[in-house]
N, C-alpha and C positions, 0 to 999 in steps of 0.2 A: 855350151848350155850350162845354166847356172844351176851346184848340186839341190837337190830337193832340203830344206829346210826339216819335215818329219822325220825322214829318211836320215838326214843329220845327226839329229837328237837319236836318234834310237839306235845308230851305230857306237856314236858313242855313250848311250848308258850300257849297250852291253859291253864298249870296252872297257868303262867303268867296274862291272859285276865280275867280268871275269878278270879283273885285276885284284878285286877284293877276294875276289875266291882262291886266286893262287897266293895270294898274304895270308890266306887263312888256314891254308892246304898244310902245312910244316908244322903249323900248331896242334893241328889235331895229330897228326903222326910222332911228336914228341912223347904226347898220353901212351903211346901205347909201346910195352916191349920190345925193343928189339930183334927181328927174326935173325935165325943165323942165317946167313948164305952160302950157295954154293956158285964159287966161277965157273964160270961159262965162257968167258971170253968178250965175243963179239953180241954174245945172246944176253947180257945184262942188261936191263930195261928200267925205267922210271919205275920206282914201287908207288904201287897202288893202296889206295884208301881202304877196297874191297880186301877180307881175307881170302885166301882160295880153300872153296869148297868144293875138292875133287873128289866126286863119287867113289866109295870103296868097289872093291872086286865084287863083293856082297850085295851092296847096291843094284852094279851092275847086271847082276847072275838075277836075282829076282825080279828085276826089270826086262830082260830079256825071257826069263821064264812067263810074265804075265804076258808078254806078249805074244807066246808060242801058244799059250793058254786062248789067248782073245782069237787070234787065228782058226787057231783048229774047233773054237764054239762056231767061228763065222764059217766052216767049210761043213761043219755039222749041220748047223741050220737051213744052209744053202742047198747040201744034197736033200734032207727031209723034205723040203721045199721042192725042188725037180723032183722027187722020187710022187710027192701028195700029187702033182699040175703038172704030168710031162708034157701035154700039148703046148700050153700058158708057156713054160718053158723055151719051148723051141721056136715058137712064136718072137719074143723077147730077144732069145741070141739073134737070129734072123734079124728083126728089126737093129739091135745093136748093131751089129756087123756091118749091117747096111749104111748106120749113121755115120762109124767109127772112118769105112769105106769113102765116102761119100766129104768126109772133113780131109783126108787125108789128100783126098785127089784134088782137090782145091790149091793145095799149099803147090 
């Protein structure tokens, strides 16, 4: 079977693109300082174009606080909520349970 013609052309314009892109890749990495490095050994990899931006501790501490924060708004609203509609409530779990039940015994 004789290969497709488009299919042709468009394999190779992207071998083309990514050709000029790795010609271009060592030019843009000359502009910029030198990083020091640290060996590794077997773990040294192709350097990347991206700088790494690893979240500080701080970062993380505040991200994980908002999210203790979002939590304990959503288990506040949720008790309020059961506490205003206990029937509605119990209703809902029941029905949930049932769906929850009901997908599980399928599989």
């Amino acid at each position: 079977m004789p290969p497709d013609p488009v299919l042709s052309r468009e394999l190779k314009s992207l071998q083309e693109e990514l050709a000029t892109a790795q010609r271009k890749r060592p030019a843009k990495s000359a502009d910029r300082p030198a990083k020091p490095t640290v060996e590794t050994g077997a773990a040294d990899a192709a350097p990347t174009d991206r700088p790494e931006e690893a979240p500080t501790e701080e970062e993380w501490s505040s991200q994980l606080h908002e999210l203790v924060k979002e939590i304990t708004d959503f288990v506040d609203e949720a008790e309020e909520n059961i506490s205003a509609h206990p029937a509605m409530s119990i209703v809902a779990a029941l029905l949930l349970g049932i769906a929850i039940g009901s997908m599980l015994a399928r599989r």
